[in-house]
RODO-2510 file (C-alpha; in nm, 4 decimals, decimal comma):
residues 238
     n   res          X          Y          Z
     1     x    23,1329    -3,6526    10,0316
     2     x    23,4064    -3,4072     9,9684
     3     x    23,5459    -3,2796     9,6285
     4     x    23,8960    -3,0717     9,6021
     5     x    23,9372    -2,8002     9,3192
     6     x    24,2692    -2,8186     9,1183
     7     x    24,4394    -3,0269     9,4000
     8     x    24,4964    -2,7084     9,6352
     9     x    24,3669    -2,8924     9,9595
    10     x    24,0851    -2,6887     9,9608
    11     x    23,7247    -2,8985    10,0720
    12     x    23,4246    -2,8291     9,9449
    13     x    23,0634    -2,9921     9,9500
    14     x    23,0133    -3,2043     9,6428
    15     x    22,6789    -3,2555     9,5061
    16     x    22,5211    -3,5467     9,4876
    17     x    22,2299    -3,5246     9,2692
    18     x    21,9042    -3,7031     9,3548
    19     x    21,8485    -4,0135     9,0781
    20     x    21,5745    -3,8369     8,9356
    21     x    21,6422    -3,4997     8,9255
    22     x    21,9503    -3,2883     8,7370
    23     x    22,0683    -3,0221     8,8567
    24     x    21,8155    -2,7439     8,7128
    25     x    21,5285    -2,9558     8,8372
    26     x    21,6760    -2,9131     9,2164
    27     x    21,6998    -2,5415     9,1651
    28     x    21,3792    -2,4896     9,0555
    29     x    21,2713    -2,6848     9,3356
    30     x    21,4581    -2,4254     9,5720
    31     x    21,3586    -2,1312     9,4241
    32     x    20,9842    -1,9771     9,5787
    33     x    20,7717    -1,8225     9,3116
    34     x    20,8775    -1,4674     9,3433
    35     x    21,2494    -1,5853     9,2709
    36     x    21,1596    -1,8559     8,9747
    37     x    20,9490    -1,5767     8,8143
    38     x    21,2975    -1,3861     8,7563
    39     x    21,5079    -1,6482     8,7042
    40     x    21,2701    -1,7359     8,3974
    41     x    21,3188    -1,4519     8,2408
    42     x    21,6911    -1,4510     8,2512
    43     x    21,7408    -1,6879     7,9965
    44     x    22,0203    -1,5847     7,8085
    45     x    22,3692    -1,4188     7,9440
    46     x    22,2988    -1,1338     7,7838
    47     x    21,9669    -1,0865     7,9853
    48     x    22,1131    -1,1940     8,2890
    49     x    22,3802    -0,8594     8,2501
    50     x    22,1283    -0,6315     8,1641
    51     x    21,9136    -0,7459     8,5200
    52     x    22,2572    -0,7207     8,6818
    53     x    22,3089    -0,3704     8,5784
    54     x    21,9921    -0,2488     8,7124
    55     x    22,1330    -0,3282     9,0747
    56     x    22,2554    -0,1075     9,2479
    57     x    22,6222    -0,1675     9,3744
    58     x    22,6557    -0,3339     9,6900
    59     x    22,8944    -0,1249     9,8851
    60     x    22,9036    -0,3235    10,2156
    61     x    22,8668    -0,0403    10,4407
    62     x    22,8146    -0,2505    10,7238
    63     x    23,1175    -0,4890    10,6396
    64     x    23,2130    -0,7564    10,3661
    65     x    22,9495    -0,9840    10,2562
    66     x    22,9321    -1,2289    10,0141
    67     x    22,5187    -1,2884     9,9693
    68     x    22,3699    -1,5561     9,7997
    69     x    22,1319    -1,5140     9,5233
    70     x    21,8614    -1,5522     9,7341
    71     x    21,9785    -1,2799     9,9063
    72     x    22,0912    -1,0628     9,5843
    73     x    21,6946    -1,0744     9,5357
    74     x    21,6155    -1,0012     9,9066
    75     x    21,8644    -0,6786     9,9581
    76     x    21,8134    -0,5743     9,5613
    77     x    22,2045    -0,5177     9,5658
    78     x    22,5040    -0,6921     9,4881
    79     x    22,8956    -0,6139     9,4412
    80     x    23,1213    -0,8470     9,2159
    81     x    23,1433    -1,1731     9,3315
    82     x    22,7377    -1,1895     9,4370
    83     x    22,7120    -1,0928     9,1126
    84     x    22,9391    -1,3213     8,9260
    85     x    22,7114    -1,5996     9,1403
    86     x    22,4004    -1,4454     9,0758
    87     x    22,4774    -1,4759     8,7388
    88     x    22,6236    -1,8562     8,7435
    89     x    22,2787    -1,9372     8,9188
    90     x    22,0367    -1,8224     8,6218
    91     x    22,2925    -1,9708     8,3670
    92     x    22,2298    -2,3098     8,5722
    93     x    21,8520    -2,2675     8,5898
    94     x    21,8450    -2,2380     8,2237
    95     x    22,0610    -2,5726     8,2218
    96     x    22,4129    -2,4050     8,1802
    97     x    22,7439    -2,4479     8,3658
    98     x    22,7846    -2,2466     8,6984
    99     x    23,1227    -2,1144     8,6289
   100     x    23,3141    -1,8280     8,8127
   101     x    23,6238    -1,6865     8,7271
   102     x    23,8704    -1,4929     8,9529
   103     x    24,1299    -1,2248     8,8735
   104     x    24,3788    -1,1634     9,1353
   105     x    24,5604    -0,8668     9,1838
   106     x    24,8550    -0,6782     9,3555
   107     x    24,7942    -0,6722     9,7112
   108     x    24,7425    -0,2558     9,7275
   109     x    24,3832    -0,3111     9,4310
   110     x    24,0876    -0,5384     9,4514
   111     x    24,0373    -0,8583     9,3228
   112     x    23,7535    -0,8930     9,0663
   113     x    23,4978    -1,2316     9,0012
   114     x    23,3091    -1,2724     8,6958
   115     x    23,0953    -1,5322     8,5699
   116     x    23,2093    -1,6295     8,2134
   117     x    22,9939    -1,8436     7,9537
   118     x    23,0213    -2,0052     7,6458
   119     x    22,8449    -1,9250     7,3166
   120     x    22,8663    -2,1661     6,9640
   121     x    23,2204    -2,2326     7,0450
   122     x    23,3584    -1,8451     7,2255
   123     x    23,3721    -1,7296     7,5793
   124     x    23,2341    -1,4451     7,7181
   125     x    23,1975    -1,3209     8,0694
   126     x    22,9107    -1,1209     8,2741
   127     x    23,0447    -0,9124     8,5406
   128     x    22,8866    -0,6657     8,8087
   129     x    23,1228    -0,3740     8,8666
   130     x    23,0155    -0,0094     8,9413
   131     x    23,3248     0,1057     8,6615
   132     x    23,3711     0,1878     8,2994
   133     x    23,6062    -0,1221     8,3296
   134     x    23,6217    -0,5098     8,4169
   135     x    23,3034    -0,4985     8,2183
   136     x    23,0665    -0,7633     8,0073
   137     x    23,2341    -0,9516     7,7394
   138     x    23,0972    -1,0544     7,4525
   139     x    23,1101    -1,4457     7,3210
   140     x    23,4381    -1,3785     7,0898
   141     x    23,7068    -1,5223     7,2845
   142     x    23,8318    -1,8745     7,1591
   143     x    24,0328    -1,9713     7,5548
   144     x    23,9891    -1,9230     7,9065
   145     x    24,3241    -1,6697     7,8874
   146     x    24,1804    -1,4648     7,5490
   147     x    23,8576    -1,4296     7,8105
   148     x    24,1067    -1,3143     8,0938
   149     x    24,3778    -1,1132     7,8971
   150     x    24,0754    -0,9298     7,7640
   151     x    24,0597    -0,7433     8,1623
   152     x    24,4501    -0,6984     8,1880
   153     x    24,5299    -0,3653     8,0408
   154     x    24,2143    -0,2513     8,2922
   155     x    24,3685    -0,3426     8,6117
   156     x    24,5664    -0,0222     8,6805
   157     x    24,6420     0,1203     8,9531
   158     x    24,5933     0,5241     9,0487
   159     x    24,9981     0,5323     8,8968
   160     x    24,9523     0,3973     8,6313
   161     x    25,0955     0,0584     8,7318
   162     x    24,9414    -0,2530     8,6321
   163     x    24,8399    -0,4827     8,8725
   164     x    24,6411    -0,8093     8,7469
   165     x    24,8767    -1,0778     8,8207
   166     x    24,6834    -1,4067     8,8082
   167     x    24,3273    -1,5598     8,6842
   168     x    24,2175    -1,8758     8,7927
   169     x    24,0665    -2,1772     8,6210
   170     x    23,6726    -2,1873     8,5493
   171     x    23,5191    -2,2437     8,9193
   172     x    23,2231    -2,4763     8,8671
   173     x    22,9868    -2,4048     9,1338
   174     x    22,8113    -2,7165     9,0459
   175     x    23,0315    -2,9680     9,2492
   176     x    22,8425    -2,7460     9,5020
   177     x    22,4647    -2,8915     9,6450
   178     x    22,2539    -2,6107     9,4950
   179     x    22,0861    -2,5827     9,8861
   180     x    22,4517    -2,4225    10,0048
   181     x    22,4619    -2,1477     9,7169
   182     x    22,1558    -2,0578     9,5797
   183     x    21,9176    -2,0834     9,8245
   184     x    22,1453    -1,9762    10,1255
   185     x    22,1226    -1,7173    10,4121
   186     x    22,4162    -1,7014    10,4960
   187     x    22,7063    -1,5383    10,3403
   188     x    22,9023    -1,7377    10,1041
   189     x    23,2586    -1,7298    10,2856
   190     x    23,3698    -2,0947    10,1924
   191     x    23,3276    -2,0739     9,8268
   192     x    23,4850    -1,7387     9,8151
   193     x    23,7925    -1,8877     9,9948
   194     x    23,7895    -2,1982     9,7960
   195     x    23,7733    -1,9863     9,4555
   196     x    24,0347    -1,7356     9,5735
   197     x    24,2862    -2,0932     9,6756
   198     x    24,1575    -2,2468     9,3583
   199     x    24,5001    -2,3256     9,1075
   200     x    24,5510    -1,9504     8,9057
   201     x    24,7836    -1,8655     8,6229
   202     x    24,9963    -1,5921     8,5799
   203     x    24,9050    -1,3395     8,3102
   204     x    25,3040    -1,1939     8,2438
   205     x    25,5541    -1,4075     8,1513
   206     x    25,8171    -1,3439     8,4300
   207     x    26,0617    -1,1470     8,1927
   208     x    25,8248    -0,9260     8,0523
   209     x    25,6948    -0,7629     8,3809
   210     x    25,9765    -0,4682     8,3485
   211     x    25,8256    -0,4373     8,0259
   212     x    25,5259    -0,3366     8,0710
   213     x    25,4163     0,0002     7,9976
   214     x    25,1999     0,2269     8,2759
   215     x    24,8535     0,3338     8,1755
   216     x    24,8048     0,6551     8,0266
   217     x    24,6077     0,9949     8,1544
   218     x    24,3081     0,9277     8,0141
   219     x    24,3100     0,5976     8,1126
   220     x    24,3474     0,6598     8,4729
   221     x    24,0856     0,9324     8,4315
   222     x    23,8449     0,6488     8,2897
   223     x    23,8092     0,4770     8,5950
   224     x    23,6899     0,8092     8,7996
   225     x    23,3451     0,6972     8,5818
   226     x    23,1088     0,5220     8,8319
   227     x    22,7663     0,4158     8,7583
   228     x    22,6483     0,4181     9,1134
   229     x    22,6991     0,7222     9,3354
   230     x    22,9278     0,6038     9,6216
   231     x    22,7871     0,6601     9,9646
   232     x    22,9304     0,9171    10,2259
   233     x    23,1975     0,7437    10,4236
   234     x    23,2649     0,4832    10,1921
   235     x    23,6380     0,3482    10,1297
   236     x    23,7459     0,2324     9,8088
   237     x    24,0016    -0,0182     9,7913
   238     x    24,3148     0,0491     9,5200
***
């Protein structure tokens, strides 16, 4: 069976649970001890960012990836997206919703994937990022576009020039059999091209974009702050 996000043509798996077991119950299942043992203890979004920051970035030396949980534990690294999923995979073990959400930019800066959550009524996102910016969020955003405006006067580029142009709709992962996910060893390239041709909104009204101001000195000087040393040889994108 096949199940299209927000009518862009796009087919993905869709999970069919087993009749006696939700969808926590087949993670579990998946998981081997080592793996449940963490997941256990990440029972609240704001435990699962705190684990996320004590992982080093993943700076795909080697070439793009986009690892699976499983292998988020296995390498001990993970870049934006693996950790967006990461994080939508210990919400879901803890009986949450496996959401992503996915900020798309200019063509010349990077796009950015965070995992956002919902707490007594307010949104708030977890995100892995090895910046000062595109950060956690805490649970005090009342809509999806609070959540995402929250990020837009980050996106700048090196100018000064603002380039988030579109965030999409919450992602749920869970229309996904947890087996092709979680638990996978291979890289996760159909879900990352399903999420990036998922529907997305604009965040500028079309006659405001001349309006819009270019970030300031210090600003641009803020996102020189990295957490994690980058490696000799490495390219940043932007």
């Amino acid at each position: 069976m096949v199940a299209k996000p927000f009518g862009m043509g796009i087919s993905v798996p869709l999970y069919t649970p087993h009749m006696s077991l939700p969808y926590k119950a087949r993670i579990d299942e998946l998981l081997t001890p080592s793996e449940r043992s963490v997941f256990k203890k990440l029972s609240s979004p704001q435990k699962i960012q705190d684990y996320l920051d004590t992982l080093p970035v993943n700076f795909e030396m080697t070439g793009e990836t986009y690892q699976s949980p499983r292998r988020v534990l296995e390498t001990g690294t993970a870049h934006c997206f693996e950790g967006a999923v990461f994080a939508a995979a210990a919400l879901a073990y803890h009986g949450g919703k496996p959401l992503l959400l996915d900020f798309q930019t200019l063509p010349i800066d990077d796009d950015h994937v965070v995992a956002p959550f919902k707490q007594n009524g307010h949104w708030g996102a977890i995100s892995k990022t090895n910046h000062a910016i595109v950060r956690w969020r805490d649970p005090v955003y009342k809509t999806i576009r609070e959540l995402a405006m929250s990020y837009f006067h980050e996106y700048l580029l090196w100018s000064g020039r603002k380039s988030l142009v579109a965030y999409s709709a919450p992602f749920d992962l869970s229309t996904y059999a947890p087996e092709k996910w979680i638990a996978a060893g291979e890289d996760l390239d159909d879900i990352a091209l399903a999420l990036d041709k998922s529907h997305h909104f604009p965040t500028v009204p079309a006659k405001n974009k001349k309006l819009l101001r270019r970030g300031s000195k210090t600003e641009i000087a803020a996102m020189k702050i990295v957490e994690w040393k980058e490696p000799r040889g490495y390219q940043a994108g932007g």
